[in-house]
MIFI-514263 format. One record per residue (C-alpha): residue number from 1; x, y, z. Coordinates in steps of 0.02 Angstrom, whole numbers, plus 32768, in hexadecimal, padded with zeros to 4 digits. Example, Ala and Ser with C-alpha at 12.3 -4.5 7.8 and 13.67 -1.06 7.14 Angstrom:
2
> 1|8267|7F1F|8186
> 2|82AC|7FCB|8165
! end
This chain:
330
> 1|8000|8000|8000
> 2|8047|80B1|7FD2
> 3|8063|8135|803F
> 4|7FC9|8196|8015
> 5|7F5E|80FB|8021
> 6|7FA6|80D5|80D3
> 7|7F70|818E|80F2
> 8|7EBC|817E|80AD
> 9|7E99|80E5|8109
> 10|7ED9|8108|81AE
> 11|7E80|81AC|81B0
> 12|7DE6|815A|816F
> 13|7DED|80E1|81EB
> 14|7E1A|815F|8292
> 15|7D9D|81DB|8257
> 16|7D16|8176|825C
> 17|7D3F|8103|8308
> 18|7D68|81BA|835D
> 19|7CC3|81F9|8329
> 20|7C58|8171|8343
> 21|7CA3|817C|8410
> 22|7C80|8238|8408
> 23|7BD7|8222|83D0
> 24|7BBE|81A8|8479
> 25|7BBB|8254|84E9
> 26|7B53|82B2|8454
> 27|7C0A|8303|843F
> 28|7C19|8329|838F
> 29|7CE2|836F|8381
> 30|7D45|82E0|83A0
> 31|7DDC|830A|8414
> 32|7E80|82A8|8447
> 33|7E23|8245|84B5
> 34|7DBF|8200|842B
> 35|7E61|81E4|83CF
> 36|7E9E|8176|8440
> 37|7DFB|8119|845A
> 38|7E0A|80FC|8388
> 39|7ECC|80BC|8399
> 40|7E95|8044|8409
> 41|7E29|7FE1|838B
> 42|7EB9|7FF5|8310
> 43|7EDD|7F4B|82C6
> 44|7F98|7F8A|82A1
> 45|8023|7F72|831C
> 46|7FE6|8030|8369
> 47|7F4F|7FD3|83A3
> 48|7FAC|7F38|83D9
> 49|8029|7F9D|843B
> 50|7F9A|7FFB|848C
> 51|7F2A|7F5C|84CF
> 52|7FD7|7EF9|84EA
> 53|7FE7|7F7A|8567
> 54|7F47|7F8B|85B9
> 55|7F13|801A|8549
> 56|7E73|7FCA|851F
> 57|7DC7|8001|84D3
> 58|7D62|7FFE|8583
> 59|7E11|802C|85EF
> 60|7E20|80CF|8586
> 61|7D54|80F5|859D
> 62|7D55|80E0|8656
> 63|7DF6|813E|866B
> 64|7D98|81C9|8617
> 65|7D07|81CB|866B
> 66|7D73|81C3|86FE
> 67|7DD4|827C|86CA
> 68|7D3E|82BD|86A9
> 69|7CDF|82A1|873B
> 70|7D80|82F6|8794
> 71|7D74|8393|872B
> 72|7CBA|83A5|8750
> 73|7CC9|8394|880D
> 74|7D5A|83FF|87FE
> 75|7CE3|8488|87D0
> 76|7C40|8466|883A
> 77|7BDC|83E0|87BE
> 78|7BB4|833B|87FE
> 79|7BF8|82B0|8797
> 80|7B4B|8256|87A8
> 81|7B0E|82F5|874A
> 82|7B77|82D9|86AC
> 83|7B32|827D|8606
> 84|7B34|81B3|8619
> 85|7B95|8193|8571
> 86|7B13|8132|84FE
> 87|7B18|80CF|8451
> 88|7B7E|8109|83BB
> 89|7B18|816A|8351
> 90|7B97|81B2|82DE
> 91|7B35|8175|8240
> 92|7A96|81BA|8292
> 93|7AD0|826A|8293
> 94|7B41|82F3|8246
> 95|7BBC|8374|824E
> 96|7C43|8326|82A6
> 97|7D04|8361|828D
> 98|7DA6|8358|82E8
> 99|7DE4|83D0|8356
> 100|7E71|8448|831C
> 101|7F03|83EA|838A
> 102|7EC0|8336|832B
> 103|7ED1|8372|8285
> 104|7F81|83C4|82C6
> 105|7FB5|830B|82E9
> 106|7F7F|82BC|824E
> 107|7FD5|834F|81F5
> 108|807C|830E|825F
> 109|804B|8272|823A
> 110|8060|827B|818A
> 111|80C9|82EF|8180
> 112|8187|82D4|810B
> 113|81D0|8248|8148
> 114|8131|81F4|81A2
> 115|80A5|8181|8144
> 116|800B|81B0|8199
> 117|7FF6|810C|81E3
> 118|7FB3|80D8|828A
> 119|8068|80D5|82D0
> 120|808D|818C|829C
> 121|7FDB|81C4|82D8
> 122|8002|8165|8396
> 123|80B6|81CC|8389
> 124|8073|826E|836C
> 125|7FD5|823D|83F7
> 126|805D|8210|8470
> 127|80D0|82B6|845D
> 128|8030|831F|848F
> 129|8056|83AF|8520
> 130|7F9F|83C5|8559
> 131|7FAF|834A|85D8
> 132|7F15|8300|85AB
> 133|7F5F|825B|8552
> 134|7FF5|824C|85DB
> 135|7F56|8250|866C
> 136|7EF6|81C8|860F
> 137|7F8E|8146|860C
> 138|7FB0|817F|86B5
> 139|7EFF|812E|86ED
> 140|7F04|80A1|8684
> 141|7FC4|806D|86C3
> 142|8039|80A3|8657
> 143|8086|8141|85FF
> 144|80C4|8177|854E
> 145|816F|8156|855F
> 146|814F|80A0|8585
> 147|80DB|80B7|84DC
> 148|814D|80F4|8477
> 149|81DD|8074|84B1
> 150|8151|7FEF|8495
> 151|814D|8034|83DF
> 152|8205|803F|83C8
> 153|820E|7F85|83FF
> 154|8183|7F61|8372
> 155|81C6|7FD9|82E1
> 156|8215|7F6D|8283
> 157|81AD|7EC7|8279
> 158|8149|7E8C|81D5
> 159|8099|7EDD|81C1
> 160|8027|7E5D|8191
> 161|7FF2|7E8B|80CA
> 162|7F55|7E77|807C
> 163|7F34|7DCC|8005
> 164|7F0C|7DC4|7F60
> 165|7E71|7D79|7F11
> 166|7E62|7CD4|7EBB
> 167|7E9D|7CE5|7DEE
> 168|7E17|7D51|7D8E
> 169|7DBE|7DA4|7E41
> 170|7DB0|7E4F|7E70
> 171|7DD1|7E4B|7F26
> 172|7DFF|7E9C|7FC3
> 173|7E32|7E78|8082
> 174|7E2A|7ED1|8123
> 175|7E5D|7EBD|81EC
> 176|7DF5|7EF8|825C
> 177|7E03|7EF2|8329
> 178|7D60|7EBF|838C
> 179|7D4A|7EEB|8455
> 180|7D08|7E47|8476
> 181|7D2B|7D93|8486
> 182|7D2E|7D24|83F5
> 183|7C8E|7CBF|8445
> 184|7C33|7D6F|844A
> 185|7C65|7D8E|8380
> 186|7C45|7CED|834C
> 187|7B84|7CDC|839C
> 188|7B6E|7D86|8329
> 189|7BAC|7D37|828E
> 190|7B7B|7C7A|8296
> 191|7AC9|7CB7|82C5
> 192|7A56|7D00|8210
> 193|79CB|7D45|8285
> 194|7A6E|7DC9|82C4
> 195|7AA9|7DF9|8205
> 196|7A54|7E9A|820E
> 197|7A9D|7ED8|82A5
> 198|7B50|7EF5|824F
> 199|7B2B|7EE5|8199
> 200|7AE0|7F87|815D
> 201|7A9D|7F39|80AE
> 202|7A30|7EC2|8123
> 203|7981|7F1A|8158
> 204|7939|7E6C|81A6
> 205|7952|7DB6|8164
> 206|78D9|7D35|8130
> 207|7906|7C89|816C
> 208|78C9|7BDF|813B
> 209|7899|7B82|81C2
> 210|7921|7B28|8238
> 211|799A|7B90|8203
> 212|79D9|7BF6|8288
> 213|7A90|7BD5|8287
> 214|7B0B|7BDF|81F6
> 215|7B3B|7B3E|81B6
> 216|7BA7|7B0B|810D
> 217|7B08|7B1F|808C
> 218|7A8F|7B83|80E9
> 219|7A43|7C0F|809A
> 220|79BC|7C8E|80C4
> 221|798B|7D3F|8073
> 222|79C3|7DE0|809F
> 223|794A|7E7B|8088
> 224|797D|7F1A|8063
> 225|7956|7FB5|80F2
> 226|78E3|8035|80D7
> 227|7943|80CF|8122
> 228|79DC|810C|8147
> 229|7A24|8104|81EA
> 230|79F4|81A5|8200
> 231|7944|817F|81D4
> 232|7948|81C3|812E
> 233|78F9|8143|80A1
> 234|7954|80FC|803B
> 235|7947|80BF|7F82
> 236|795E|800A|7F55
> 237|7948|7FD6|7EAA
> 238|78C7|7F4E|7EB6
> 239|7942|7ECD|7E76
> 240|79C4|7EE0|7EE3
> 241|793C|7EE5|7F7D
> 242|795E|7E3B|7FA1
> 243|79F8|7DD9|7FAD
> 244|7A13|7D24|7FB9
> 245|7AA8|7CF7|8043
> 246|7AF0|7C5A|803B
> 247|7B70|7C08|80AF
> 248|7BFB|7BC2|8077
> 249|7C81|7B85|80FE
> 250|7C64|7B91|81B1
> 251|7CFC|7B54|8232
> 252|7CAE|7B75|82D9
> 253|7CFA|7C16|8331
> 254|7D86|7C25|82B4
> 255|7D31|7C32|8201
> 256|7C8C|7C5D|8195
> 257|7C82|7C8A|80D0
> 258|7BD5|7CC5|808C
> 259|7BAF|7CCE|7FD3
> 260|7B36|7D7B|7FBD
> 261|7AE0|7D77|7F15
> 262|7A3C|7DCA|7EE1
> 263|79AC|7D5F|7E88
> 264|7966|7DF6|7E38
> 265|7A03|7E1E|7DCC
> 266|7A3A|7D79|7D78
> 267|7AC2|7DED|7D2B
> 268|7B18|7E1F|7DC8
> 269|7BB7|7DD1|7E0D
> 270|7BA1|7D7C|7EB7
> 271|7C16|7DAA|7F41
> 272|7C57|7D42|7FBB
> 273|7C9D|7D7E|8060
> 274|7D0B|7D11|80D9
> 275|7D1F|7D49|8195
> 276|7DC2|7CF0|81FB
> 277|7DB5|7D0D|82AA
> 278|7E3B|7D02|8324
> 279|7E54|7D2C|83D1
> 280|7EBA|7DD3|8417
> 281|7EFA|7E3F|84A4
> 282|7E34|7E7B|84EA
> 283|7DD2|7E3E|8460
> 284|7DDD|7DDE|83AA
> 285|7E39|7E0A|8317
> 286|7DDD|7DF1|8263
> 287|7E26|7DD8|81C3
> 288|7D9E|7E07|8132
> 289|7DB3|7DBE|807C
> 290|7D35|7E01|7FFE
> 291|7D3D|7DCE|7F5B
> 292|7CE1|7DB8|7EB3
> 293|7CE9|7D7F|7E00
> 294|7D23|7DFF|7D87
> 295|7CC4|7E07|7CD6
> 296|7D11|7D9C|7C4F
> 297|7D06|7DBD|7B85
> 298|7CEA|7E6A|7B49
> 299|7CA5|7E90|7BFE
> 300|7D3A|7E77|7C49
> 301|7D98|7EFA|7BAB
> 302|7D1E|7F93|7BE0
> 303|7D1E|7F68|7C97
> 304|7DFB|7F7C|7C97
> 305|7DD6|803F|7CB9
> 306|7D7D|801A|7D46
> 307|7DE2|7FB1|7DB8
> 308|7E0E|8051|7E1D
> 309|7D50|806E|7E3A
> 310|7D4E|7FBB|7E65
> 311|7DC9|7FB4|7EE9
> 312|7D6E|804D|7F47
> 313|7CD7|7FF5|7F37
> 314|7CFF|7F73|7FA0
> 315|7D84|7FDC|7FFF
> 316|7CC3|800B|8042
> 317|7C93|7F6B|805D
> 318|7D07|7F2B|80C6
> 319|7CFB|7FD5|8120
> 320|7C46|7FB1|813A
> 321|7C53|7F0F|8174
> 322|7CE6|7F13|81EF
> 323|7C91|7FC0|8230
> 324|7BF8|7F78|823D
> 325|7C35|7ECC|82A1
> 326|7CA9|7F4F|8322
> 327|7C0A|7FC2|834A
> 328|7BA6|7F38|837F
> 329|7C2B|7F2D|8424
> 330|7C4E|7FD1|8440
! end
């Protein structure tokens, strides 16, 4: 991945984790607190650093909660007073942006001689003066300089790259860190009646009868939602309303593959989506392979140009997916 790609995704990927914890306190600037609360999900060795070292998802909440209910006594307000955080609504609302000293650090971040990646982005986070950063690891046991030796320690080891497709697919593949135990991620997967909890193509599901648990062959119907998720409606073409999902490997705990495909367009390409799970430091790590067959003949000729639209397209996907599956535990 090129430098600029390695900047795209990484802020892709912190903006919307930061802003999805701001919008738990109806906040809608997200701040370094936020930040950090993003880097902690990160699937790179930033986030493995961080959780290795009891940075985790839920330590870095409560030790926030904690600093604030210390400010607010510090000027008169009860802490029972304050706003109870409550469910990510990000995608519910608008008008969310970083706060001046965030975008500072991203600038940093990718600045000459840095790639914008988690790493530089935990660097810069660390090297803040406010204080604010330094009195989070403080409560949560441990400090920046043990961070950044951490990172030292871990600079030079292999990142894991994404694989290819099979010959003649377009494809794409994605990490993604979940808070919870592989158990917990696996009941939300194995389980059809749960699909549209993370998958945001999935209104409801229609399921024969006896099937309630994925199994190699088992296949049920996906409907489209109505609205938005901020209640808006939304415009399906009537044959893409319904979608046919069929399983097609399932190790318990450690592996499922789905094959999507839509009955109402014989001419489109079904996709098929394969979801390892293993376990990690606080929660489960996910390795997401989507892939599907490219056009062939003269298709295949006027489609070349469009290979970079491709790869965005499921660039979204996968975002949309592993998203999806890391709100439903946070």
């Amino acid at each position: 991945m090129n430098r600029f790609a390695v900047m795209a995704s990484t802020s892709q990927t912190l903006s919307i984790a930061a802003m999805e914890e701001a919008s738990r306190l109806g906040q809608r600037e997200a701040d370094l607190d936020h930040l950090l609360l993003a880097l902690t999900l990160s699937t790179h060795p930033a986030g493995q650093v961080l959780r290795a070292s009891g940075v985790t998802l839920d330590a870095v909440r409560l030790a926030i909660a904690e600093q604030r209910a210390v400010e607010l006594e510090s000027i008169g307000i009860s802490a029972e007073a304050s706003t109870e955080p409550g469910p990510i609504d990000f995608h519910q609302t608008g008008g969310y942006e970083w706060s001046a000293r965030c975008l500072e650090i991203l600038s940093r971040a990718s600045s000459r001689g840095k790639n914008g990646d988690a790493e530089s982005v935990l660097r810069e986070l660390l090297n803040d003066r406010s204080g604010l950063i330094d009195d989070l690891l403080a409560r949560v046991g441990t400090s920046s300089a043990a961070l950044v030796s951490r990172l030292d320690e871990v600079a030079d080891l292999a990142v894991h790259r994404p694989r290819s497709g099979g010959r003649g697919e377009a494809s794409g593949f994605t990490e993604t860190f979940v808070p919870a135990s592989v158990a917990e991620v696996w009941d939300l997967l194995s389980r059809p009646a749960r699909m549209p909890e993370w998958d945001v193509l999935c209104g409801r599901v229609e399921l024969p009868e006896g099937v309630d648990t994925a199994s190699a062959g088992a296949s049920w119907a996906s409907i489209a939602p109505e609205r938005r998720p901020d209640g808006r409606p939304l415009r399906i073409r009537p044959r893409f309303a319904r979608r046919r999902v069929e399983t097609l490997a399932v190790d318990t705990e450690a592996l499922i593959a789905w094959r999507f495909s839509y009955p109402g367009a014989p001419r489109s390409i079904p996709m098929r989506v394969t979801i390892a799970l293993t376990p990690a430091a606080g929660g489960t790590q996910l390795e997401i392979a989507l892939a599907w067959r490219r056009s062939r003949g003269w298709r295949q000729i006027v489609g070349f140009p469009m290979r970079p639209l491709q790869r965005f397209a499921i660039w979204i996907q996968l975002t949309h997916i592993s998203g999806g599956i890391s709100r439903v535990f946070r």
